[in-house]
Phi, psi and omega in degrees: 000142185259160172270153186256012183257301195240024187024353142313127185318162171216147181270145189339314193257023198252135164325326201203152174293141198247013189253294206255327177090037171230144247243112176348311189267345198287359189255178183234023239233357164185163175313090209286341178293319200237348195042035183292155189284161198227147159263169182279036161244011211255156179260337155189163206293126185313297180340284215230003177084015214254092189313136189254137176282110176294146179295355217258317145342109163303175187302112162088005200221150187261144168331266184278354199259289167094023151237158177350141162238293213269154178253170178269138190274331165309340183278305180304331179261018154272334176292309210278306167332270159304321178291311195056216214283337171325334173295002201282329145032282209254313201240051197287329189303291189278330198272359197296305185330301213275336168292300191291347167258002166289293193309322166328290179304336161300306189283319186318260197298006135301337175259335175276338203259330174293296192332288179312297202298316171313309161282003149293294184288351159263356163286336169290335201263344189275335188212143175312312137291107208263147172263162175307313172305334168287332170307313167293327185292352172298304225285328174263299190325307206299325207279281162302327188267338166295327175252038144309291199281334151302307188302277197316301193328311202283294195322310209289311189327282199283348165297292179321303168264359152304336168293114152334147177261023156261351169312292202298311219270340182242016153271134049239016202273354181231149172238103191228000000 
């Protein structure tokens, strides 16, 4: 990341340009991706295509739009808490795979798991006696999807909360 006030690299997790002292986005005057130089009017970089925050914008609000650019990263692991993967959701733009290939996974092992539970009960209703193996075979179905769905629950968590908080703060402007 570049500073947009001085160009000069700046690290990932730093408050202020450690070059210039003025907070990495606040400037209009070059390109925090690539650190080509910019006008305060230009909306994104001629250089590398990298869409730009005009300064005139508060904090987190698109100019002219007047909608969200940055997301919260405290919204995303309580949404990913309660939620699981439904929080990928909330960041959908970088996050779609992993909302769809949880919800995949879901719907999957939910029909296999209706598959079983169905031939339990026409096996119940055809004989007095139901056999075991089909009683184990629910009983481990019940069994993998919960900890299927634990498992997708723990990704969404620690996916979430291991992301830089600048992933969330340029999103949807930086794609890494």
């Amino acid at each position: 990341m570049f500073c947009r006030n001085c160009g000069k690299e700046t690290p990932n997790q730093g408050e202020f340009c450690m070059s210039c002292g003025a907070k990495p986005l606040a400037g209009n005057s070059f390109c925090p991706a690539c650190a080509a130089p910019t006008t305060p009017l230009s909306e994104i970089c001629v250089k590398c295509g990298t869409r730009l925050i005009p300064q005139t914008a508060a904090p987190g609000m698109a100019a002219k739009t007047g909608t969200m650019n940055a997301k919260s990263k405290t919204v995303s692991i309580l949404l990913a808490v309660f939620l699981g993967y439904w929080t990928w959701l909330y960041t959908y733009k970088k996050d779609h795979w992993k909302f769809w290939l949880s919800l995949g996974v879901s719907i999957v092992c939910s029909i296999g798991l209706g598959i079983i539970f169905i031939w339990f009960i026409a096996s119940g209703l055809n004989s007095v006696k139901v056999s075991n193996a089909l009683t184990v075979s629910l009983i481990v179905g019940y069994i993998l999807v919960i900890i299927v769905s634990f498992g997708l629950w723990v990704w969404s968590v620690i996916d979430t909360a291991i992301k830089k908080d600048e992933w969330y703060t340029g999103y949807p402007l930086v794609n890494k």
